[in-house]
PyMOL CGO cylinders between C-alpha atoms (Angstrom):
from pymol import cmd
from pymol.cgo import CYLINDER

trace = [
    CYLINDER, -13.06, -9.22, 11.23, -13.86, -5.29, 10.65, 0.3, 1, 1, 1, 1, 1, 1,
    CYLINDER, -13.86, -5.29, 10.65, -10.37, -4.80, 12.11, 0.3, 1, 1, 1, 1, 1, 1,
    CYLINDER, -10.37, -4.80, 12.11, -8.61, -6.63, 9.62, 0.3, 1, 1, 1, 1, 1, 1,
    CYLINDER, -8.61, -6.63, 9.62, -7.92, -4.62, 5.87, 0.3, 1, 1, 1, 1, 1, 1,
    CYLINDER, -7.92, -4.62, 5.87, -7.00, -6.02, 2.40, 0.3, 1, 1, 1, 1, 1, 1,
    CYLINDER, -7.00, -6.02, 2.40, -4.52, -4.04, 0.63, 0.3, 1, 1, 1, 1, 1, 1,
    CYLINDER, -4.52, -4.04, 0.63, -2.40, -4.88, -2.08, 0.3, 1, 1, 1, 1, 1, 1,
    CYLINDER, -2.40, -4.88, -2.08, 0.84, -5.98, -1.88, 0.3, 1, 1, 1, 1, 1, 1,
    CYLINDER, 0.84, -5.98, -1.88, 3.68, -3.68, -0.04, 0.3, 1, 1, 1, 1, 1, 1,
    CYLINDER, 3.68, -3.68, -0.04, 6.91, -4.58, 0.26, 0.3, 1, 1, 1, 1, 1, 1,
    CYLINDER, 6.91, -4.58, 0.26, 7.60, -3.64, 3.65, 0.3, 1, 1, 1, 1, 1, 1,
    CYLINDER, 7.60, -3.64, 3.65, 5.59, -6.64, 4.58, 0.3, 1, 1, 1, 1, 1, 1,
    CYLINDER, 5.59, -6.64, 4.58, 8.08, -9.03, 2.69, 0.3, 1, 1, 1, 1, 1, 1,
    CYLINDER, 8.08, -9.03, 2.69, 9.22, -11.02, 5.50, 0.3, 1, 1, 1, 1, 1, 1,
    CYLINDER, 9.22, -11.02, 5.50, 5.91, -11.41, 6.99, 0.3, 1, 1, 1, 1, 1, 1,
    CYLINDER, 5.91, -11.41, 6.99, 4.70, -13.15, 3.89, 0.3, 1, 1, 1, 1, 1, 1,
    CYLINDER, 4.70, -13.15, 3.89, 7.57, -15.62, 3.52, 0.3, 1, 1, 1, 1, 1, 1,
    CYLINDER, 7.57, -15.62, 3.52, 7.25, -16.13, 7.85, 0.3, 1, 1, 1, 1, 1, 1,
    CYLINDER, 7.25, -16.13, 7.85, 3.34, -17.01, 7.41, 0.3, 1, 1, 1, 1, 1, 1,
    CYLINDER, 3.34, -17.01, 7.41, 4.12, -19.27, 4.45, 0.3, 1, 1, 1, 1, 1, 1,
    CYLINDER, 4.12, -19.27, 4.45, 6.51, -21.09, 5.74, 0.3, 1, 1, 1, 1, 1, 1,
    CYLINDER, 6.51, -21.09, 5.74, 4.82, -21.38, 9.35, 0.3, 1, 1, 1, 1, 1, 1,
    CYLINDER, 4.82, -21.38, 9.35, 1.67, -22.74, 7.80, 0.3, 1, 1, 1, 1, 1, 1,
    CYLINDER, 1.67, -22.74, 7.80, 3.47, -25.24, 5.76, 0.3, 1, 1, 1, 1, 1, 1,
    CYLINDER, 3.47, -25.24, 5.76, 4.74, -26.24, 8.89, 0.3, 1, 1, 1, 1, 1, 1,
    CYLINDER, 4.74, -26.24, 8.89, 1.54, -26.25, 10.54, 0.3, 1, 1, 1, 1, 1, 1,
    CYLINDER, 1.54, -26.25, 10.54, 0.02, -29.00, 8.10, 0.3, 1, 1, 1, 1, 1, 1,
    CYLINDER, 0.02, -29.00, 8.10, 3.31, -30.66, 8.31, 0.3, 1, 1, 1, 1, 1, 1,
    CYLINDER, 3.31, -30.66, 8.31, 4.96, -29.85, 4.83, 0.3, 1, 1, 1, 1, 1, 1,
    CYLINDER, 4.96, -29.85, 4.83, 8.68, -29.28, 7.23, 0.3, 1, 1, 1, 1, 1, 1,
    CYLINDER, 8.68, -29.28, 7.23, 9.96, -30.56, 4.00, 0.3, 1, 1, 1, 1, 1, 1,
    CYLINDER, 9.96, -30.56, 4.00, 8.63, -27.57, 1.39, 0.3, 1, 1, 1, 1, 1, 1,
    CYLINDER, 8.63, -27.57, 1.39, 9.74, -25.16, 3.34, 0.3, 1, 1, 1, 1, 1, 1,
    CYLINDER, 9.74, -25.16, 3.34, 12.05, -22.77, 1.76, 0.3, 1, 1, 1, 1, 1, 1,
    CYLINDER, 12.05, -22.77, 1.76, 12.89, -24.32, -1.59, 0.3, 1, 1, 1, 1, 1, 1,
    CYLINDER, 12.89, -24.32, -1.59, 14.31, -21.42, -3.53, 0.3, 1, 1, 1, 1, 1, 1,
    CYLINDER, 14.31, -21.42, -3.53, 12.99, -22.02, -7.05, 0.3, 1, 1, 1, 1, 1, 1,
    CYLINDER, 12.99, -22.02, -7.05, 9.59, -22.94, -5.62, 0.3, 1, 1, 1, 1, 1, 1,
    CYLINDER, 9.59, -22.94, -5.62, 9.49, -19.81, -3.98, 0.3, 1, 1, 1, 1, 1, 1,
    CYLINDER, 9.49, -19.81, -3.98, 11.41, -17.46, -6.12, 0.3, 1, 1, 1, 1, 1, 1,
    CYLINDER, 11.41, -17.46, -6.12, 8.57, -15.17, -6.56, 0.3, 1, 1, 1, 1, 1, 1,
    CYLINDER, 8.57, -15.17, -6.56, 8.56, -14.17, -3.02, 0.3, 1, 1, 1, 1, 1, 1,
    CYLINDER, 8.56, -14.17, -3.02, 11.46, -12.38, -3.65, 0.3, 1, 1, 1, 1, 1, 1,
    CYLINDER, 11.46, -12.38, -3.65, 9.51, -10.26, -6.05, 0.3, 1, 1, 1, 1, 1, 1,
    CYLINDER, 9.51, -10.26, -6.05, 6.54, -9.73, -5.18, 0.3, 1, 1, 1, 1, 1, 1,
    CYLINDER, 6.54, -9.73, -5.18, 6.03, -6.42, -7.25, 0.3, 1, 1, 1, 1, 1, 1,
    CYLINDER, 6.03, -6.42, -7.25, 7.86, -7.43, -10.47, 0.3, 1, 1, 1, 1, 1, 1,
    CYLINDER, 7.86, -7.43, -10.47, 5.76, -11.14, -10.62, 0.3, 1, 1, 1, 1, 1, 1,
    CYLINDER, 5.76, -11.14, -10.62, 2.30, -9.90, -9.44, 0.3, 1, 1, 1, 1, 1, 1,
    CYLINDER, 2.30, -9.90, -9.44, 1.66, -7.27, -11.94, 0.3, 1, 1, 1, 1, 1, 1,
    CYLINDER, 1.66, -7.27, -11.94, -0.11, -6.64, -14.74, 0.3, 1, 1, 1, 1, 1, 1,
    CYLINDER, -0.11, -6.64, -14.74, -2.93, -8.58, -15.30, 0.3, 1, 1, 1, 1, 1, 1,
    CYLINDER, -2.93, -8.58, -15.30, -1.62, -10.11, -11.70, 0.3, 1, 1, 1, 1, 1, 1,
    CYLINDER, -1.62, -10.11, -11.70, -2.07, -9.12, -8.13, 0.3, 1, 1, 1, 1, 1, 1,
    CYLINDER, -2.07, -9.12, -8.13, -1.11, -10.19, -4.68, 0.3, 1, 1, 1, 1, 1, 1,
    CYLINDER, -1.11, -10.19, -4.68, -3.37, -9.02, -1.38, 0.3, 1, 1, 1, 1, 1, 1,
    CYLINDER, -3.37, -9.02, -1.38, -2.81, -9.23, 2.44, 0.3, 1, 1, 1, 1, 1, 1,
    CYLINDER, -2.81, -9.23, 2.44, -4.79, -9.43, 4.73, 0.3, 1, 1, 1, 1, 1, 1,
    CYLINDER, -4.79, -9.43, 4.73, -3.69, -6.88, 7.55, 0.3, 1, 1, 1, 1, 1, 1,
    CYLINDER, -3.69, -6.88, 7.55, -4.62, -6.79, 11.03, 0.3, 1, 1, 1, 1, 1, 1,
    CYLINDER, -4.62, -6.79, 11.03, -2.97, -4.70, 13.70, 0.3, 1, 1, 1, 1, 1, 1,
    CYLINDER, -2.97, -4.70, 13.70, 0.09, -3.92, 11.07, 0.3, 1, 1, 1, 1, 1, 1,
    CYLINDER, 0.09, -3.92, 11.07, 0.75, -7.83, 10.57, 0.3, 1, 1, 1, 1, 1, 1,
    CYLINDER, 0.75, -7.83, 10.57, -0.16, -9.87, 7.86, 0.3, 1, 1, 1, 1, 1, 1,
    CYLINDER, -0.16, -9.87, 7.86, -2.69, -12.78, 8.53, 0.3, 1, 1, 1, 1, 1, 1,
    CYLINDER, -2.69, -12.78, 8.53, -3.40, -14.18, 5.32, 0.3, 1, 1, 1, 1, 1, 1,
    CYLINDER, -3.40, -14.18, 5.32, -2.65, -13.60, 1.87, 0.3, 1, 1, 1, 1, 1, 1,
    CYLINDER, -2.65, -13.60, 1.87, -3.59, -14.43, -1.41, 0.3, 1, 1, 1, 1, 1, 1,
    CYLINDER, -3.59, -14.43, -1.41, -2.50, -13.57, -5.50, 0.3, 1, 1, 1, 1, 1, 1,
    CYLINDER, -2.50, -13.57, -5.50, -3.30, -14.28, -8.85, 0.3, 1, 1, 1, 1, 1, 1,
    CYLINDER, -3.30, -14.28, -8.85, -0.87, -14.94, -11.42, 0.3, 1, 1, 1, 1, 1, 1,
    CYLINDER, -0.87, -14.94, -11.42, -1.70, -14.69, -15.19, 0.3, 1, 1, 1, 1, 1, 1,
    CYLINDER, -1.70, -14.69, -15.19, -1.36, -17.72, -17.51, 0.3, 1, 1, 1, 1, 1, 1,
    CYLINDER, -1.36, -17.72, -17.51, -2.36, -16.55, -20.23, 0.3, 1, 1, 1, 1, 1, 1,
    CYLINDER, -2.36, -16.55, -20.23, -5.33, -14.34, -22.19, 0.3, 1, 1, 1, 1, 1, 1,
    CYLINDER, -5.33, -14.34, -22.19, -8.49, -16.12, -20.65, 0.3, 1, 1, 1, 1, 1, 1,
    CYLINDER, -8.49, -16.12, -20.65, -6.78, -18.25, -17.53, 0.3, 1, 1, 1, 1, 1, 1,
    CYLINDER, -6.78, -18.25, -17.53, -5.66, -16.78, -14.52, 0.3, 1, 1, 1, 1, 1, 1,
    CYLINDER, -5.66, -16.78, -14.52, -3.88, -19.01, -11.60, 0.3, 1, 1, 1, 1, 1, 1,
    CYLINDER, -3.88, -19.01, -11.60, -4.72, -18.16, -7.64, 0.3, 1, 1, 1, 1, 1, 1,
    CYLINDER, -4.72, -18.16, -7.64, -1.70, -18.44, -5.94, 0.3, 1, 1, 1, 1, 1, 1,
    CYLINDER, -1.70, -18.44, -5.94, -0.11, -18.01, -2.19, 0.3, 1, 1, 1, 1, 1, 1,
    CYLINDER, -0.11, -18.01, -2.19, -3.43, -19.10, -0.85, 0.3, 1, 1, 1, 1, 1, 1,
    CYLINDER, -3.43, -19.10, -0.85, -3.07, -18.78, 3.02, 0.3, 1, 1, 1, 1, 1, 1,
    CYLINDER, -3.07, -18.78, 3.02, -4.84, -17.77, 6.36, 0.3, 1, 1, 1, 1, 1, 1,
    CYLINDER, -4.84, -17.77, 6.36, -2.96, -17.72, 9.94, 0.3, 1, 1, 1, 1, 1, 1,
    CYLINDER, -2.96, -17.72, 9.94, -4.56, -21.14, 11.75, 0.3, 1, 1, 1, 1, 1, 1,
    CYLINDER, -4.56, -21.14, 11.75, -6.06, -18.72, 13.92, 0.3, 1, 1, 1, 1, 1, 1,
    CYLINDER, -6.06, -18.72, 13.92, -8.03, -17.22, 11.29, 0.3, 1, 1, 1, 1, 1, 1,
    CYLINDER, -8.03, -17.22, 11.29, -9.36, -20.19, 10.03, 0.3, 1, 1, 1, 1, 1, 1,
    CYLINDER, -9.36, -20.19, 10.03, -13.03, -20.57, 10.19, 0.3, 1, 1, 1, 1, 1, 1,
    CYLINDER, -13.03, -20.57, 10.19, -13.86, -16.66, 10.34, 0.3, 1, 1, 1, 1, 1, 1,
    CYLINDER, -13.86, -16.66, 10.34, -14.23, -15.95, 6.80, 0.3, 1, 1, 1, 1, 1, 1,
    CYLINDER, -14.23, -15.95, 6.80, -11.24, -14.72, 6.20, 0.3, 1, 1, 1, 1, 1, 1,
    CYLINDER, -11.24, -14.72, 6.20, -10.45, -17.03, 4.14, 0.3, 1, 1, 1, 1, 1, 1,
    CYLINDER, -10.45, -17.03, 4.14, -13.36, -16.49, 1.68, 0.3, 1, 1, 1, 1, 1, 1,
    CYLINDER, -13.36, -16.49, 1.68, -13.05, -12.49, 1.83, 0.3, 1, 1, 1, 1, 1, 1,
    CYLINDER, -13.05, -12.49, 1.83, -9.69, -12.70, 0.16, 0.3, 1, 1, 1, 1, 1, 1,
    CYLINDER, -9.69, -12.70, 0.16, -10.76, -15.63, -2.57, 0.3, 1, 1, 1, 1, 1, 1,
    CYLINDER, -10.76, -15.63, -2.57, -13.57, -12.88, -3.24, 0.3, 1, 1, 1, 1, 1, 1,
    CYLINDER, -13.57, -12.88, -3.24, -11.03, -10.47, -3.97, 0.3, 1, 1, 1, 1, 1, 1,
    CYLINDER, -11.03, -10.47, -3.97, -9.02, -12.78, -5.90, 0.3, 1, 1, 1, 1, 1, 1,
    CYLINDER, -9.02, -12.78, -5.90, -12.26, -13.67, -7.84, 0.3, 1, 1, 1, 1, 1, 1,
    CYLINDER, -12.26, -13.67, -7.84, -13.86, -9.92, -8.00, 0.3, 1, 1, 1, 1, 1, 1,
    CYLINDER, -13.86, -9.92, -8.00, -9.98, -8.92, -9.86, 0.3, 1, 1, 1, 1, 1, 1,
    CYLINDER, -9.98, -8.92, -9.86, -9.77, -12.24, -11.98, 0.3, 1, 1, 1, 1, 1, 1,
    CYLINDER, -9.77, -12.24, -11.98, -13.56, -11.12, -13.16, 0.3, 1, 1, 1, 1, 1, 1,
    CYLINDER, -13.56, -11.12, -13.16, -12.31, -7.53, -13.76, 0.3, 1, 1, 1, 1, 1, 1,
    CYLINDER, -12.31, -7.53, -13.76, -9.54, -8.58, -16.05, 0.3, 1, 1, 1, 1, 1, 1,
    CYLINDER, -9.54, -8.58, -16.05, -11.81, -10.68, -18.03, 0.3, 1, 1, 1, 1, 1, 1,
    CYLINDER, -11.81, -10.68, -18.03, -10.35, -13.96, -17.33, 0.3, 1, 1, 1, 1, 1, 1,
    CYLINDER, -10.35, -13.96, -17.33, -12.63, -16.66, -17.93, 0.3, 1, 1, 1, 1, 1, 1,
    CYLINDER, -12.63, -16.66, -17.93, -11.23, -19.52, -15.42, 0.3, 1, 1, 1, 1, 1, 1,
    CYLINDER, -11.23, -19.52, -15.42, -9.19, -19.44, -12.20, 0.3, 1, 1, 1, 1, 1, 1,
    CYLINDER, -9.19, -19.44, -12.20, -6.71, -22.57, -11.68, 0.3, 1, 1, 1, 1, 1, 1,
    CYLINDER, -6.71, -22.57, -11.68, -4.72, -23.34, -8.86, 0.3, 1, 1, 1, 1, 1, 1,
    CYLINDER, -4.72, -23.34, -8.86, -2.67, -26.58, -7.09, 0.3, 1, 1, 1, 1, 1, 1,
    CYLINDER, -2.67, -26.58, -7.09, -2.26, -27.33, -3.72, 0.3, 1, 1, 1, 1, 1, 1,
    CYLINDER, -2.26, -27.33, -3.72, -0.96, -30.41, -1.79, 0.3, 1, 1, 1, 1, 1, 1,
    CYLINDER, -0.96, -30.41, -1.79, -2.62, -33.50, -1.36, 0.3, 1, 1, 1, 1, 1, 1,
    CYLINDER, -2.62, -33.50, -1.36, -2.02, -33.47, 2.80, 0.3, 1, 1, 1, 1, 1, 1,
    CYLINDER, -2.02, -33.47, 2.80, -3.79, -30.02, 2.55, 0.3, 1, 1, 1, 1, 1, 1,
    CYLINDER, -3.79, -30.02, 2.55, -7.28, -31.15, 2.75, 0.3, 1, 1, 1, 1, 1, 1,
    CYLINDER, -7.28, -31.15, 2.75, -9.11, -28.43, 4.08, 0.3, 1, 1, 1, 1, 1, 1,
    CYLINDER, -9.11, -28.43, 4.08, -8.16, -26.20, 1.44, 0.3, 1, 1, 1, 1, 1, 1,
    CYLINDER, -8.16, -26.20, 1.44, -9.29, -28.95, -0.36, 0.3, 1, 1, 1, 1, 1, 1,
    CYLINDER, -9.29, -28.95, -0.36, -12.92, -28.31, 0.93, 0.3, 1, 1, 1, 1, 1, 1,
    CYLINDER, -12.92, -28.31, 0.93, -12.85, -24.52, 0.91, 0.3, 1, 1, 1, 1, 1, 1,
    CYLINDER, -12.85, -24.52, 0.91, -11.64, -24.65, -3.04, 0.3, 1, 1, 1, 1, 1, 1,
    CYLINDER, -11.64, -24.65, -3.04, -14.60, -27.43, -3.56, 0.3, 1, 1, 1, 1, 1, 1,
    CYLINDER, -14.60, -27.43, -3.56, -16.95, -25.02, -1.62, 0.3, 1, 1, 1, 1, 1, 1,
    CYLINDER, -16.95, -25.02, -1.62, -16.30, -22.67, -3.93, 0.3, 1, 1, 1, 1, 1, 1,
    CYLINDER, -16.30, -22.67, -3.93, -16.44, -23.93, -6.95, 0.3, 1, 1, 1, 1, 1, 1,
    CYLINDER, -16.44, -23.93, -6.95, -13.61, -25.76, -7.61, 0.3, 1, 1, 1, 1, 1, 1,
    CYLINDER, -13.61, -25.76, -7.61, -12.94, -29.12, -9.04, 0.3, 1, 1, 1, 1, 1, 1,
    CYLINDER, -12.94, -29.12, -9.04, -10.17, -31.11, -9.20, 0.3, 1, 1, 1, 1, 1, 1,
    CYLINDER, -10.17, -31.11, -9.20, -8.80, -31.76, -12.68, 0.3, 1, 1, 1, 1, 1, 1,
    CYLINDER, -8.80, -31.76, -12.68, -5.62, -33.72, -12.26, 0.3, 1, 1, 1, 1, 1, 1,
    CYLINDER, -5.62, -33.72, -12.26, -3.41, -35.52, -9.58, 0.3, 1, 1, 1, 1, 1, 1,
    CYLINDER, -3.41, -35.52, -9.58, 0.30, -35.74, -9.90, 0.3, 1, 1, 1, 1, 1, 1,
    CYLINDER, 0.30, -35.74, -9.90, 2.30, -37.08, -7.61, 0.3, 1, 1, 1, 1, 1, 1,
    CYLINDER, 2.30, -37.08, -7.61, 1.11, -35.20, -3.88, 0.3, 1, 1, 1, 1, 1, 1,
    CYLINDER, 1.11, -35.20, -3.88, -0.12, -32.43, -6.13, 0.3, 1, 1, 1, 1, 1, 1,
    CYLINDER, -0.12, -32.43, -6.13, -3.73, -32.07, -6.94, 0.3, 1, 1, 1, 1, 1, 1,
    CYLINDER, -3.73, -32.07, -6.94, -4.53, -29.71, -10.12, 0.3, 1, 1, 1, 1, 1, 1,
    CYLINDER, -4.53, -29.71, -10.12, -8.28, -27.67, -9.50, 0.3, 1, 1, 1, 1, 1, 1,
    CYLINDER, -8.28, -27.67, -9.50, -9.97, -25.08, -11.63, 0.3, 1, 1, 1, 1, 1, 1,
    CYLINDER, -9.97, -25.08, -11.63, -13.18, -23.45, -11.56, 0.3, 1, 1, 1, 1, 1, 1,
    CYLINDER, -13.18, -23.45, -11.56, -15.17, -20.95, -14.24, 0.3, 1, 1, 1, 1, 1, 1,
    CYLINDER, -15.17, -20.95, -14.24, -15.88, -17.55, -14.09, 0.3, 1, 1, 1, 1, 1, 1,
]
cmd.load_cgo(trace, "trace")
């Protein structure tokens, strides 16, 4: 895990992110989300959406990207964690929980007051993690389950 850095977003990494998105929806079977351009319009702009009061981090290992995470300001006091993801082979090495500590450490930092996120309803082990962590589900809308925790 020592080998593997967190640095903010650069954009010479661009395709990586979109490739490790869209393989891990794949991975958990989401074919289906895969790609939809207004979903994912932010991945175009990485820099221009994530700033601010907003950030995006990868995790780097070896000069490619393993997992990622960002949060996105809603407004004064709420922030939202987004593009939540760890390469399957990651999974289970704390990865995972070093980068929602730097999504949490920044959140704190700005002096937002709660963190809320969605995910999909087939993605239950993010389920767990978020839960883990603090999380609890607020809200389920169609496959889409609604979580938010304190600061």
């Amino acid at each position: 895990m020592e080998s593997i850095r967190i640095i903010e977003y650069q954009e010479e990494y661009n395709s990586q992110v979109k490739n490790l998105l869209y393989s891990t929806l794949r991975y958990v079977g989401l074919q289906n989300d895969c790609s939809k351009p207004t979903r994912d319009a932010d991945l175009d702009k990485i820099g221009d959406v994530y700033r601010g009061r907003g950030r995006f981090w990868l995790a780097i290992k070896d000069d490619k990207v393993v997992g990622m995470v960002a949060i996105l300001e809603v407004d004064n006091v709420t922030a939202k964690l987004k593009r939540m993801f760890v390469i399957p082979d990651y999974h289970g090495t704390g990865l995972g929980q070093k980068l929602l500590n730097t999504a949490f450490k920044f959140a704190k930092e700005h002096r937002y007051s709660k963190i809320v996120l969605d995910t999909h309803e087939i993605m239950t082990r993010a389920q767990r993690f978020y839960e883990k962590n603090g999380f609890h589900k607020v809200k389920e809308e169609d496959a889409t389950f609604f979580y938010e925790r304190d600061l």
